[in-house]
PDB file of N, H, CA, C and O in Angstrom:
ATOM      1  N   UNK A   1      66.080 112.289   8.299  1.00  0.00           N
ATOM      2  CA  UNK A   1      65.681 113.084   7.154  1.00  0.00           C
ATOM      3  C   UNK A   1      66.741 113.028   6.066  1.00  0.00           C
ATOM      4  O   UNK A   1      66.646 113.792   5.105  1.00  0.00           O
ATOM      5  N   UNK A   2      67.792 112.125   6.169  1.00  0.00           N
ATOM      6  H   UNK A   2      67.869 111.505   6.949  1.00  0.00           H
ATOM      7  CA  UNK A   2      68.870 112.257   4.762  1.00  0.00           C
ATOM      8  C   UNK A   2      68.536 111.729   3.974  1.00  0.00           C
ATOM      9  O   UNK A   2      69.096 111.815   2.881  1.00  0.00           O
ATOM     10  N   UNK A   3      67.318 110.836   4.213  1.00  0.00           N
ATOM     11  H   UNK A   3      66.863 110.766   5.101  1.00  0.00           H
ATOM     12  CA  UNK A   3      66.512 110.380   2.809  1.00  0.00           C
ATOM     13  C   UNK A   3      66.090 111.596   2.036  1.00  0.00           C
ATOM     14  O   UNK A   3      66.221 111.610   0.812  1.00  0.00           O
ATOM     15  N   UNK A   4      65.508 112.784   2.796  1.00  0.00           N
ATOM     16  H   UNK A   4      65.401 112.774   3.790  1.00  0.00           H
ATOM     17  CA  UNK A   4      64.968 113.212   2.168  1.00  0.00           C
ATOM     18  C   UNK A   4      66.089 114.755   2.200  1.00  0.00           C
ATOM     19  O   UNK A   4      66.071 115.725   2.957  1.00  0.00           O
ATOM     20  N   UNK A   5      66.987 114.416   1.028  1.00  0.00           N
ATOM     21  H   UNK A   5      67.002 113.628   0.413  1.00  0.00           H
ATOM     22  CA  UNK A   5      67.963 115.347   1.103  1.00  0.00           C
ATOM     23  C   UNK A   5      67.458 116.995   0.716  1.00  0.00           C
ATOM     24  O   UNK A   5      68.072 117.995   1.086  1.00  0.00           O
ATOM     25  N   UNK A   6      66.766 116.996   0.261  1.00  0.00           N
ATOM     26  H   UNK A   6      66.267 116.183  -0.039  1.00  0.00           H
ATOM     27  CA  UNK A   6      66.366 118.232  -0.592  1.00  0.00           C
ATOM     28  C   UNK A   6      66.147 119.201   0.602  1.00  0.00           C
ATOM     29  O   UNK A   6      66.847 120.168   0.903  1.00  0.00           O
ATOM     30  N   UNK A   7      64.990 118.724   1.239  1.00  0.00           N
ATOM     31  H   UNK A   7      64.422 117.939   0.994  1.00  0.00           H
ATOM     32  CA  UNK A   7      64.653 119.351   2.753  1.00  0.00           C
ATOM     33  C   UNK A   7      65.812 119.429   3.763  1.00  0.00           C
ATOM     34  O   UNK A   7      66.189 120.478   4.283  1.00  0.00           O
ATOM     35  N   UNK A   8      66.349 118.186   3.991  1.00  0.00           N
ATOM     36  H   UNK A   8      66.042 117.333   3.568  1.00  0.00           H
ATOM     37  CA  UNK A   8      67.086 117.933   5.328  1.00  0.00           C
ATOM     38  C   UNK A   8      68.316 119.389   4.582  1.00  0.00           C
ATOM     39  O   UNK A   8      68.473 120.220   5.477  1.00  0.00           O
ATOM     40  N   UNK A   9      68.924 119.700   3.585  1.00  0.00           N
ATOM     41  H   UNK A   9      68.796 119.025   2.858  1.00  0.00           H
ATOM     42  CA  UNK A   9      69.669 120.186   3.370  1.00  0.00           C
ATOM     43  C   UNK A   9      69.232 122.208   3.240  1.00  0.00           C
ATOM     44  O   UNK A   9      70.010 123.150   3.389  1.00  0.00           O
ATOM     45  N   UNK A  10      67.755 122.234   2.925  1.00  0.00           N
ATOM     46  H   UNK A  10      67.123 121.468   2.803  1.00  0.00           H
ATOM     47  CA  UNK A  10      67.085 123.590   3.404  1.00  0.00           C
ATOM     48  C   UNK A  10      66.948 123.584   4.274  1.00  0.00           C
ATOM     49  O   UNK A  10      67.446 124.658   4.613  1.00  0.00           O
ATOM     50  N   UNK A  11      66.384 122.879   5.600  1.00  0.00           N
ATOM     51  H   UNK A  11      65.980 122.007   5.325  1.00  0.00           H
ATOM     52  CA  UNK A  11      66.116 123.226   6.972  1.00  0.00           C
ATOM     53  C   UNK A  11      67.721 123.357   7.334  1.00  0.00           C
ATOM     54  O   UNK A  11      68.068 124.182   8.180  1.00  0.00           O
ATOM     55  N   UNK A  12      68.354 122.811   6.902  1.00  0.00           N
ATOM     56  H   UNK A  12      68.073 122.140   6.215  1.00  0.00           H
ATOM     57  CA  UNK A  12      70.209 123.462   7.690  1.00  0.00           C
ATOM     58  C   UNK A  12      70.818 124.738   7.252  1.00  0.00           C
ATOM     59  O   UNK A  12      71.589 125.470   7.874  1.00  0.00           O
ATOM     60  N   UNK A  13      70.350 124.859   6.120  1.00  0.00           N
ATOM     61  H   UNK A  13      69.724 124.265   5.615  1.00  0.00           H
ATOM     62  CA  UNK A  13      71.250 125.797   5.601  1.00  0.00           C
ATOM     63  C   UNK A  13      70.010 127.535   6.328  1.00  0.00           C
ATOM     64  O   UNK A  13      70.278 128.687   6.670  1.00  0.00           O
ATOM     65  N   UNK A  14      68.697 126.684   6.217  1.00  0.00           N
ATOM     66  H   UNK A  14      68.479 125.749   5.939  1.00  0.00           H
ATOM     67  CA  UNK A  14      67.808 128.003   6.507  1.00  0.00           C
ATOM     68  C   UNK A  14      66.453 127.500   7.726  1.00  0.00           C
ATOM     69  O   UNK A  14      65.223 127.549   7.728  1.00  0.00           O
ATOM     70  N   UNK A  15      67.128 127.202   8.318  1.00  0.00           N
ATOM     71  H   UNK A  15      68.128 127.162   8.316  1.00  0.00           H
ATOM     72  CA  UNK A  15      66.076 127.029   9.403  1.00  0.00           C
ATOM     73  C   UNK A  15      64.963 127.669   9.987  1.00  0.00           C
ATOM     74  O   UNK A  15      64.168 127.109  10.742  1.00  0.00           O
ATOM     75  N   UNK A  16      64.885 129.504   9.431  1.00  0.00           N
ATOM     76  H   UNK A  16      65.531 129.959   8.818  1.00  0.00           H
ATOM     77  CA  UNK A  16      63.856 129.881   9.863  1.00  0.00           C
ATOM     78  C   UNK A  16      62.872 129.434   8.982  1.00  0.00           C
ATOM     79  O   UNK A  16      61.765 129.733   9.429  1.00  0.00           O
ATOM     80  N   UNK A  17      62.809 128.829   7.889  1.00  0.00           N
ATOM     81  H   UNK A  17      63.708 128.586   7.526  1.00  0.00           H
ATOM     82  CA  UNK A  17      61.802 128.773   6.497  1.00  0.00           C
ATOM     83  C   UNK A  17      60.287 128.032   7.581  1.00  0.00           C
ATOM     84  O   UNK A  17      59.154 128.506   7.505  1.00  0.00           O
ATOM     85  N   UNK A  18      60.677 126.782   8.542  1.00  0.00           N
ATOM     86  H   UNK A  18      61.597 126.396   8.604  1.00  0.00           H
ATOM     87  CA  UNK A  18      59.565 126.394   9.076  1.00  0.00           C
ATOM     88  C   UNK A  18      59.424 126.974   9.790  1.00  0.00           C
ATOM     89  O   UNK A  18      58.803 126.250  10.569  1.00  0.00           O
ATOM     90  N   UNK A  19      59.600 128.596  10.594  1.00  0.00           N
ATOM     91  H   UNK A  19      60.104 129.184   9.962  1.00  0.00           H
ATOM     92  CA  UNK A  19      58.754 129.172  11.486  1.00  0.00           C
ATOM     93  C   UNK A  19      57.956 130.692  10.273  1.00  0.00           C
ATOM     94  O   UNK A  19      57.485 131.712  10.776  1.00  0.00           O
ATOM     95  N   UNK A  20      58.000 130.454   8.778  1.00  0.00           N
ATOM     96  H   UNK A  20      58.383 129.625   8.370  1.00  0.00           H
ATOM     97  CA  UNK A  20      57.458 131.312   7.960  1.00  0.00           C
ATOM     98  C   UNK A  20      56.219 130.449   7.902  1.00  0.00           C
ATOM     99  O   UNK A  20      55.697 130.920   6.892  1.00  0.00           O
ATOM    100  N   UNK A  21      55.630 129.761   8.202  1.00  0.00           N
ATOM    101  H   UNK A  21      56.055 129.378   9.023  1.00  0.00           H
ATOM    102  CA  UNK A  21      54.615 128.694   8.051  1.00  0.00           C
ATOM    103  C   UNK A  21      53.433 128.924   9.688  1.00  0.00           C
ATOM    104  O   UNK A  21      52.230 128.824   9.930  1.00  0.00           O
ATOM    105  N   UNK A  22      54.515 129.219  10.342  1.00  0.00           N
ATOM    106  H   UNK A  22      55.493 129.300  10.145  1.00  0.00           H
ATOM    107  CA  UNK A  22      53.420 129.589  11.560  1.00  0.00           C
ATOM    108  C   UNK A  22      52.543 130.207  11.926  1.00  0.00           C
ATOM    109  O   UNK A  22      52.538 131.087  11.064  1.00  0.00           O
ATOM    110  N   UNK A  23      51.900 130.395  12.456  1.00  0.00           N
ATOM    111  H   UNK A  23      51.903 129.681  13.156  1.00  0.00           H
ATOM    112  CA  UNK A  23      50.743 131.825  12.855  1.00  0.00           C
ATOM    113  C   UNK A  23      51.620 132.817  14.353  1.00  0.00           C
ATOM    114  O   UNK A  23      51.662 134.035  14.525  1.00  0.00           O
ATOM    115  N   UNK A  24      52.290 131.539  15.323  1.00  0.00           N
ATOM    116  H   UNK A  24      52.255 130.550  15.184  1.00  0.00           H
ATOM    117  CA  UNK A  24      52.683 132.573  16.103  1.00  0.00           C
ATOM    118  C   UNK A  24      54.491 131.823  16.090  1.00  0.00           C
ATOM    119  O   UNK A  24      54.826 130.751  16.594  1.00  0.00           O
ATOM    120  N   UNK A  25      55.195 132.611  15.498  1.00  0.00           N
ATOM    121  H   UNK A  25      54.923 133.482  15.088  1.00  0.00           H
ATOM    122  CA  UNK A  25      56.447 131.755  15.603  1.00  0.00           C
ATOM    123  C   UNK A  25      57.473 132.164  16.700  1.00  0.00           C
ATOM    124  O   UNK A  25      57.258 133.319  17.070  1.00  0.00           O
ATOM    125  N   UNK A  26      58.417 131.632  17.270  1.00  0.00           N
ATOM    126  H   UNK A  26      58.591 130.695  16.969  1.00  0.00           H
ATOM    127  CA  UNK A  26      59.313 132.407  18.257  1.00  0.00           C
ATOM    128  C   UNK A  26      59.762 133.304  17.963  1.00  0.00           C
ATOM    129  O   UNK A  26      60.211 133.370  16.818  1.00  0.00           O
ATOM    130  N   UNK A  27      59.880 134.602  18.981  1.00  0.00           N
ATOM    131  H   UNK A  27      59.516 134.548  19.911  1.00  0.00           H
ATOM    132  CA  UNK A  27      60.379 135.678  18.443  1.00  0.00           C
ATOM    133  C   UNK A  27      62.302 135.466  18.154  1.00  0.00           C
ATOM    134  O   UNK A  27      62.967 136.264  17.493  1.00  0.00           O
ATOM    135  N   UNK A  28      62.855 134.230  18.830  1.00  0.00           N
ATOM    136  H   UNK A  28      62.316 133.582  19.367  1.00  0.00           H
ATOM    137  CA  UNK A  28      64.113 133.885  18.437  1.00  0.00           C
ATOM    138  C   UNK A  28      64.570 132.778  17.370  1.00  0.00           C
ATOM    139  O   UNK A  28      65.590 132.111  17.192  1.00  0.00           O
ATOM    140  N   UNK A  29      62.968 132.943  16.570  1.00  0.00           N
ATOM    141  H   UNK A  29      62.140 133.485  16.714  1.00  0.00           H
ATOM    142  CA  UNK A  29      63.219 132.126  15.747  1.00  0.00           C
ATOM    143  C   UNK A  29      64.531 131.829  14.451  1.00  0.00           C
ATOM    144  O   UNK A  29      64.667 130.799  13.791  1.00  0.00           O
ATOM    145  N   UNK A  30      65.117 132.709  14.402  1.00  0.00           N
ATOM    146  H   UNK A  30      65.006 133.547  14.938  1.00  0.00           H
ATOM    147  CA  UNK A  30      66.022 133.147  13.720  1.00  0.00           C
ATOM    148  C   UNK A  30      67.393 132.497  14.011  1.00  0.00           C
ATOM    149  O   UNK A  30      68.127 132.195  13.070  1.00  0.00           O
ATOM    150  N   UNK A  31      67.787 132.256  15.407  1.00  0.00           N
ATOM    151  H   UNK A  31      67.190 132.501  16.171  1.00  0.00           H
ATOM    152  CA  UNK A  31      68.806 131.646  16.224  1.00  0.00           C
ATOM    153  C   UNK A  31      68.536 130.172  16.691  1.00  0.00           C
ATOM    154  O   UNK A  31      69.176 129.617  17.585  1.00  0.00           O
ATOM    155  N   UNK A  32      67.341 129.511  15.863  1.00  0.00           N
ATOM    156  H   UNK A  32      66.820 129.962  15.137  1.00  0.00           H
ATOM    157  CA  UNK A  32      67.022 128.201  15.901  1.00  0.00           C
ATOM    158  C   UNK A  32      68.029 127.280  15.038  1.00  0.00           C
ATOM    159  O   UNK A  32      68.614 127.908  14.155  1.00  0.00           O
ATOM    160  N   UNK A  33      68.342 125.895  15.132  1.00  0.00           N
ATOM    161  H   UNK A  33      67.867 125.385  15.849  1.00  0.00           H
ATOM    162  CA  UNK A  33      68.922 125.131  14.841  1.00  0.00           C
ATOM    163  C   UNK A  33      68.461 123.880  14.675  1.00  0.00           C
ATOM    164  O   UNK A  33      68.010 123.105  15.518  1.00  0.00           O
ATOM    165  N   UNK A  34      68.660 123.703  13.148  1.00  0.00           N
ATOM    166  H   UNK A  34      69.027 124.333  12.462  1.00  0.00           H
ATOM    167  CA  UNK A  34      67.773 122.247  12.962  1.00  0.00           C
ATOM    168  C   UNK A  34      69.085 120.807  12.575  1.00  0.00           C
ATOM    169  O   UNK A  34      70.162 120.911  11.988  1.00  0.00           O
ATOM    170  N   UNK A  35      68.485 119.680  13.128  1.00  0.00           N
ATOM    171  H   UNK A  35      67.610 119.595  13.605  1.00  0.00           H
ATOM    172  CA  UNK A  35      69.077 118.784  13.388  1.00  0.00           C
ATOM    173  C   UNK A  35      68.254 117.128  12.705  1.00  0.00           C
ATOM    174  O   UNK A  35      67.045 116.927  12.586  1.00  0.00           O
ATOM    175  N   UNK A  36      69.035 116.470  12.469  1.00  0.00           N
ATOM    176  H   UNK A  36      70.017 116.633  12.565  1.00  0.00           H
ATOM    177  CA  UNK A  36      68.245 115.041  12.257  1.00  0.00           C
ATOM    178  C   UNK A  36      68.287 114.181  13.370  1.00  0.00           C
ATOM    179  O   UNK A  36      69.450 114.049  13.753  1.00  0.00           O
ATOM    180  N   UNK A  37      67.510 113.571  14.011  1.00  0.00           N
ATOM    181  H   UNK A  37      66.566 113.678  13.700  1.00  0.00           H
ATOM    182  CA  UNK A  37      68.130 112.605  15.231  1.00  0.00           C
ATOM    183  C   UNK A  37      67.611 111.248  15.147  1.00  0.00           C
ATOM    184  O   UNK A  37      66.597 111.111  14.463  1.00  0.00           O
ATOM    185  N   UNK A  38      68.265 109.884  15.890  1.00  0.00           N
ATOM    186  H   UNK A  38      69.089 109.996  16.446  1.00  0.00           H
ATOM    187  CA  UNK A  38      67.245 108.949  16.165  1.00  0.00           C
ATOM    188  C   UNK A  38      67.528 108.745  17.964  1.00  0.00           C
ATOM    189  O   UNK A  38      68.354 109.070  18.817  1.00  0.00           O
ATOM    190  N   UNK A  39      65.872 107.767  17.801  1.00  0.00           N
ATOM    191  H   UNK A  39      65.201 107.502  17.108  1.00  0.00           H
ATOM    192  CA  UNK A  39      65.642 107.460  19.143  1.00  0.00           C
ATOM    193  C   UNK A  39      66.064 106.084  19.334  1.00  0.00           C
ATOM    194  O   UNK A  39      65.723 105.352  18.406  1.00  0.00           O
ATOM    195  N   UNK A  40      66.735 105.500  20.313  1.00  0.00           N
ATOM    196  H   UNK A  40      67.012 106.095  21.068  1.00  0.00           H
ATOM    197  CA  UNK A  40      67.508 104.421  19.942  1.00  0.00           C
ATOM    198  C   UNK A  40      65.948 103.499  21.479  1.00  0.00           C
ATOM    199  O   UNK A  40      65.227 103.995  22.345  1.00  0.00           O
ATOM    200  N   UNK A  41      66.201 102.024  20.952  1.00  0.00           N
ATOM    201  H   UNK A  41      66.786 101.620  20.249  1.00  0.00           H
ATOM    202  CA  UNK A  41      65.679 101.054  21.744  1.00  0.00           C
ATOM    203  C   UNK A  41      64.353 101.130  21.879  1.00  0.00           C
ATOM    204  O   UNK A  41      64.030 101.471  23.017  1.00  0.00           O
ATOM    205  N   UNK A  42      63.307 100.908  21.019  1.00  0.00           N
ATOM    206  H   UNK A  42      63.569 100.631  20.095  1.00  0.00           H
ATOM    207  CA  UNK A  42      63.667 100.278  19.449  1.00  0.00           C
ATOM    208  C   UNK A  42      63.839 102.183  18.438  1.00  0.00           C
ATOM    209  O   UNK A  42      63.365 103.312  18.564  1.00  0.00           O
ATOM    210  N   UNK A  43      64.884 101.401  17.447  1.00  0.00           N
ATOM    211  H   UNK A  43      65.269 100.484  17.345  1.00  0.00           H
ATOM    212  CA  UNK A  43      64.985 102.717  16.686  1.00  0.00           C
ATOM    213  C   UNK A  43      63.967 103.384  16.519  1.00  0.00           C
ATOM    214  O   UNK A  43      62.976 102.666  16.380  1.00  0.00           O
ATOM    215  N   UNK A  44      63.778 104.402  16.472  1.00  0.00           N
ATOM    216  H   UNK A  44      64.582 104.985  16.585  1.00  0.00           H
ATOM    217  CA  UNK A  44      62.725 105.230  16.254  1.00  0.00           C
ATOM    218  C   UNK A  44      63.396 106.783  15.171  1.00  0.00           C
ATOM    219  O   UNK A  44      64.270 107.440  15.737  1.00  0.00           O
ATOM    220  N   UNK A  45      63.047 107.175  13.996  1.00  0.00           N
ATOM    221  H   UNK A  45      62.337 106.642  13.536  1.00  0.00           H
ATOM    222  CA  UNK A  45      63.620 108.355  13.350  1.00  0.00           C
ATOM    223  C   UNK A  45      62.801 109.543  13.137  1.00  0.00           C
ATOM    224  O   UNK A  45      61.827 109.745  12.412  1.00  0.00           O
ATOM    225  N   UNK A  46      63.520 110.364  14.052  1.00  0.00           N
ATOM    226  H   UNK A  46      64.311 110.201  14.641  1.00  0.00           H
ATOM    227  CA  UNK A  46      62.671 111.821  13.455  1.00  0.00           C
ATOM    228  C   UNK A  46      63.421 112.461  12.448  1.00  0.00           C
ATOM    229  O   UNK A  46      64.622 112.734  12.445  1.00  0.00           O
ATOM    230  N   UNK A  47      62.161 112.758  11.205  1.00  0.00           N
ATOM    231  H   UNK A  47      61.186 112.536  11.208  1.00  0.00           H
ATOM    232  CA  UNK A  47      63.141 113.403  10.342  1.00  0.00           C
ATOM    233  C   UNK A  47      63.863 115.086  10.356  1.00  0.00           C
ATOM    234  O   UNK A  47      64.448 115.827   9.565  1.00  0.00           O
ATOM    235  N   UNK A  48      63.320 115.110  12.010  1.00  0.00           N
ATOM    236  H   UNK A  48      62.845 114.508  12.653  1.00  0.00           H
ATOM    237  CA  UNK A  48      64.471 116.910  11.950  1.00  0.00           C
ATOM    238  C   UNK A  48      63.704 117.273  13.230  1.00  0.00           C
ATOM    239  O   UNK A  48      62.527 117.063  13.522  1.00  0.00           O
ATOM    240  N   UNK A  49      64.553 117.790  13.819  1.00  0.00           N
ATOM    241  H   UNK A  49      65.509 117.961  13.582  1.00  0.00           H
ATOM    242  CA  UNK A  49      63.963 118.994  15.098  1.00  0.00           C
ATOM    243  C   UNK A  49      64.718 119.928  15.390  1.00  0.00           C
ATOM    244  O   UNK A  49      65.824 119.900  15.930  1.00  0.00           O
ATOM    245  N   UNK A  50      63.905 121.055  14.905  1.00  0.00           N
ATOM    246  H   UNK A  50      63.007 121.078  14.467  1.00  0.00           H
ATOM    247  CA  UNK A  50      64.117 122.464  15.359  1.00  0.00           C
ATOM    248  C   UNK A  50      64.413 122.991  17.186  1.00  0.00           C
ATOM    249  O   UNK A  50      63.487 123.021  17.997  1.00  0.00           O
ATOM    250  N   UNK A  51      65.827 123.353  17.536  1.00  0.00           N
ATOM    251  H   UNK A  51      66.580 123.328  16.878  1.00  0.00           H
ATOM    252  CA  UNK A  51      66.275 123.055  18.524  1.00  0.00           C
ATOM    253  C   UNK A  51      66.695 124.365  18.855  1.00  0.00           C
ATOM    254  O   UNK A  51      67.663 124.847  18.267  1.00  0.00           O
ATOM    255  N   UNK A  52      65.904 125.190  19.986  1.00  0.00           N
ATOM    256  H   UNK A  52      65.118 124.799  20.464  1.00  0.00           H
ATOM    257  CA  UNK A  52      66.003 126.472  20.212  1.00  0.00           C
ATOM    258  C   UNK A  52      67.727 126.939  20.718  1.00  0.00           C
ATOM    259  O   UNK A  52      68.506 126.091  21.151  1.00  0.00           O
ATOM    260  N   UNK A  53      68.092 128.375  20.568  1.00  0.00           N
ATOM    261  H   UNK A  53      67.458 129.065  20.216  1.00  0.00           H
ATOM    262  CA  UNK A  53      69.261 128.417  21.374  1.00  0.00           C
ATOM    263  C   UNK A  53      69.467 128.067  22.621  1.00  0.00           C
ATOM    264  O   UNK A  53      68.568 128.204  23.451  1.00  0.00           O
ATOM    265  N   UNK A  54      70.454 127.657  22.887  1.00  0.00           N
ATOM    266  H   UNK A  54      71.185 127.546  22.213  1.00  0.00           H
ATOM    267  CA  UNK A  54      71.217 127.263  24.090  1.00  0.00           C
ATOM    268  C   UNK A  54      71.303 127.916  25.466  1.00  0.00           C
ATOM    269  O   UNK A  54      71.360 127.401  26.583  1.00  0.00           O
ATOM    270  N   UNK A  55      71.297 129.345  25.032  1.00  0.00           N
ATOM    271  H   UNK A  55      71.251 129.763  24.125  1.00  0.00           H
ATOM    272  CA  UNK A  55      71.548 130.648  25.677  1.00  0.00           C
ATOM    273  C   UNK A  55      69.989 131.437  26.134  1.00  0.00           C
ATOM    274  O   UNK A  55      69.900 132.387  26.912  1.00  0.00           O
ATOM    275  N   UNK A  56      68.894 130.788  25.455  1.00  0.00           N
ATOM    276  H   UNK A  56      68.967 130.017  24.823  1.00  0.00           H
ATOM    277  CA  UNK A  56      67.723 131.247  25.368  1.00  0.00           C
ATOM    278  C   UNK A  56      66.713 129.650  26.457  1.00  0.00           C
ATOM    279  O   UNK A  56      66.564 128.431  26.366  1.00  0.00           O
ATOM    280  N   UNK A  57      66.412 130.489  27.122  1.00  0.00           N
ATOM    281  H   UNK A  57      66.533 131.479  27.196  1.00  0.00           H
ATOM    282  CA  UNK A  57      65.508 129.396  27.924  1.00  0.00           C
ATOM    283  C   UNK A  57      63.947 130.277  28.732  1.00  0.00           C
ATOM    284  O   UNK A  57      64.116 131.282  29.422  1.00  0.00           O
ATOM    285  N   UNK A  58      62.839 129.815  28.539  1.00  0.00           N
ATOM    286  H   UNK A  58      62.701 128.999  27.978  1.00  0.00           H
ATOM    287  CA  UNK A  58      62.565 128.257  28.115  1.00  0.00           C
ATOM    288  C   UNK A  58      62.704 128.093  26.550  1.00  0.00           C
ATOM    289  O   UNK A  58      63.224 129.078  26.025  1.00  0.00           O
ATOM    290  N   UNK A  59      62.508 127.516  26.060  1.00  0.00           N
ATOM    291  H   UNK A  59      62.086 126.717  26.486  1.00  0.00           H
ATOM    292  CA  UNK A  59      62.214 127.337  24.501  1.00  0.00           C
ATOM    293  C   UNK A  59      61.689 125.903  23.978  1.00  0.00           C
ATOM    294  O   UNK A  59      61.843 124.792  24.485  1.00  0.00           O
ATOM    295  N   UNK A  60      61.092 126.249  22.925  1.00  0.00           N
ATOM    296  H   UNK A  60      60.967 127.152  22.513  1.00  0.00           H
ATOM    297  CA  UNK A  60      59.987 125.147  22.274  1.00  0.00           C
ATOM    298  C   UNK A  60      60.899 124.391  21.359  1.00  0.00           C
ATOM    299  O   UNK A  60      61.794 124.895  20.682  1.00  0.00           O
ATOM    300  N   UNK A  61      60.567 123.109  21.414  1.00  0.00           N
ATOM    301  H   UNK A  61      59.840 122.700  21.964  1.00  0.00           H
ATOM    302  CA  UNK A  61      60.995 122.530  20.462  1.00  0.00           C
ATOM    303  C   UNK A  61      59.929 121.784  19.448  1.00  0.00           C
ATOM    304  O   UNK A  61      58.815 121.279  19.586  1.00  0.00           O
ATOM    305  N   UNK A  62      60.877 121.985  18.324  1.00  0.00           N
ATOM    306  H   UNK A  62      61.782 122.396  18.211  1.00  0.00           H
ATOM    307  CA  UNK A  62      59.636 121.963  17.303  1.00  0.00           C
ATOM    308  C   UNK A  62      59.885 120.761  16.324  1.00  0.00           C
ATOM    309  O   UNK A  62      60.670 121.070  15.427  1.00  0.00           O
ATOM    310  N   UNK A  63      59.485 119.644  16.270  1.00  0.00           N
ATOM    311  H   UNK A  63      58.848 119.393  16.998  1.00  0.00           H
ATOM    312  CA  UNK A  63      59.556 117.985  15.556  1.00  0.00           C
ATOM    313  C   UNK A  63      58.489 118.211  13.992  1.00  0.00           C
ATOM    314  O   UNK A  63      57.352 118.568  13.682  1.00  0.00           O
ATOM    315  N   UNK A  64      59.732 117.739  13.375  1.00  0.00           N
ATOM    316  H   UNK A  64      60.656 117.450  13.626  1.00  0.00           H
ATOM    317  CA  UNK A  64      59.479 117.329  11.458  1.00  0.00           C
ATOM    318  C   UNK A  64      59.425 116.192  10.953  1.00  0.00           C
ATOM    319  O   UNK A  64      60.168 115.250  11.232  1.00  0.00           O
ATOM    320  N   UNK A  65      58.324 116.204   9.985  1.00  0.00           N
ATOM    321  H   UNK A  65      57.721 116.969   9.758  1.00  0.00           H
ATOM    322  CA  UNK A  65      58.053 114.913   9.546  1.00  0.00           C
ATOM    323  C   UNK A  65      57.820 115.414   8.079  1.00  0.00           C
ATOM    324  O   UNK A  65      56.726 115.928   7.845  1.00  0.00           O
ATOM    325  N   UNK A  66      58.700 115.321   7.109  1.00  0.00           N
ATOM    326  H   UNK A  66      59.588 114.904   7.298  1.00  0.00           H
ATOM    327  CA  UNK A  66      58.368 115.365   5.661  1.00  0.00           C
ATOM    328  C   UNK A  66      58.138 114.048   5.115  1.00  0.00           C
ATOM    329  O   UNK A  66      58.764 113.016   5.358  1.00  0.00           O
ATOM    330  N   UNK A  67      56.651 114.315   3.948  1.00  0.00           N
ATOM    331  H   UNK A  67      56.142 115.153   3.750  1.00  0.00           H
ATOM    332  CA  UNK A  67      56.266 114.081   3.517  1.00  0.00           C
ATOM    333  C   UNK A  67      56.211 114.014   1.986  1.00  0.00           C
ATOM    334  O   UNK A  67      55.557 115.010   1.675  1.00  0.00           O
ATOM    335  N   UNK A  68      56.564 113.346   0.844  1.00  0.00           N
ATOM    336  H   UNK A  68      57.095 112.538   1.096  1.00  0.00           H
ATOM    337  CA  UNK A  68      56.814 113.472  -0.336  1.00  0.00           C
ATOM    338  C   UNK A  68      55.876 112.744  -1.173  1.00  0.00           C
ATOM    339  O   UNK A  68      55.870 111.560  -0.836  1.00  0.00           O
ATOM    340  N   UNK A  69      55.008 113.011  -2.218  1.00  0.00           N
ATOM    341  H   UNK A  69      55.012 113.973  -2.492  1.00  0.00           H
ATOM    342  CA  UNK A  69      53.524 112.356  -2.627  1.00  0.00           C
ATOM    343  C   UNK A  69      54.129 112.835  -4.049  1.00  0.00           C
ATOM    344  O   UNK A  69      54.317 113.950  -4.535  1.00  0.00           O
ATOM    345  N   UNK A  70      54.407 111.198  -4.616  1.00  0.00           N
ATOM    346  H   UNK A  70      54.254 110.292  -4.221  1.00  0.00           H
ATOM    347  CA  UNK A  70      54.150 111.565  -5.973  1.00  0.00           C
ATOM    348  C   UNK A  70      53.328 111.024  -6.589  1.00  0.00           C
ATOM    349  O   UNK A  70      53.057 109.846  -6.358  1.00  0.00           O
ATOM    350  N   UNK A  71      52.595 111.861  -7.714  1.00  0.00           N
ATOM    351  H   UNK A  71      52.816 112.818  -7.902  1.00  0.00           H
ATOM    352  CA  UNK A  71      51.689 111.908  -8.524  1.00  0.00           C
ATOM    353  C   UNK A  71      51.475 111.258  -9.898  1.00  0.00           C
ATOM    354  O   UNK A  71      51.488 112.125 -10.772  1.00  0.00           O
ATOM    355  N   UNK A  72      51.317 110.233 -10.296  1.00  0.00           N
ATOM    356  H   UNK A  72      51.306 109.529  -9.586  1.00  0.00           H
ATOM    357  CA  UNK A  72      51.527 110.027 -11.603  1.00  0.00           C
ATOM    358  C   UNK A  72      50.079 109.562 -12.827  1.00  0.00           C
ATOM    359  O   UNK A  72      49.260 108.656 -12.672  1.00  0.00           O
ATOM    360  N   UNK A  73      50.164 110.370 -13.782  1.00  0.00           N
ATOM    361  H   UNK A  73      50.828 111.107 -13.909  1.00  0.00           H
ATOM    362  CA  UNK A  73      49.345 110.122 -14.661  1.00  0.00           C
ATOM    363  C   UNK A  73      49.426 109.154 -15.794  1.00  0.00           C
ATOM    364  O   UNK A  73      50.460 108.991 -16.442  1.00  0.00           O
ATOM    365  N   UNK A  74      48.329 108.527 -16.012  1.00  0.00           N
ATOM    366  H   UNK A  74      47.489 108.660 -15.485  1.00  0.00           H
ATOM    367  CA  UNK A  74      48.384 107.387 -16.907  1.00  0.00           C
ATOM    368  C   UNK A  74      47.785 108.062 -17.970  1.00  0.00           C
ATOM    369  O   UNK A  74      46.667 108.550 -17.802  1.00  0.00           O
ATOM    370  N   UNK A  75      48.450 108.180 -19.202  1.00  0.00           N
ATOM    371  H   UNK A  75      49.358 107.784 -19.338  1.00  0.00           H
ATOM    372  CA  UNK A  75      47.766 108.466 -20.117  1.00  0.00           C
ATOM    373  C   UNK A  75      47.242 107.532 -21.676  1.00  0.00           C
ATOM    374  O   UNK A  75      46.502 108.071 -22.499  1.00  0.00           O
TER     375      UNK A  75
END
């Protein structure tokens, strides 16, 4: 996700913002931690996963994929 700095740099600084989007979100959503990772052999990139506390088990993990659509008019 460091392509897509705008996001990758809100989901770190505020990680609960993608459980304000949910219908049922963790109640420890707050103590979540978001991360960029890759999957190595063959590369594979997720652009972010939400990575429950450490101290908190079981917990969900939650995989991001932003999307950016721009629009342009011909006039």
């Amino acid at each position: 996700m460091r392509r897509d700095s705008i996001f990758y740099k809100l989901f770190q600084q505020y990680p609960f913002v993608l459980f304000q989007l949910l219908d049922k979100p963790p109640k420890n959503a707050d103590a979540y931690r978001f991360d960029s990772v890759a999957v190595k052999e063959p590369k594979f990139e997720i652009d972010g996963v939400f990575l429950p506390p450490e101290n908190h088990s079981p917990g969900t993990v939650y995989f991001c994929e932003v999307q950016i659509f721009n629009n342009y008019l011909s006039g």
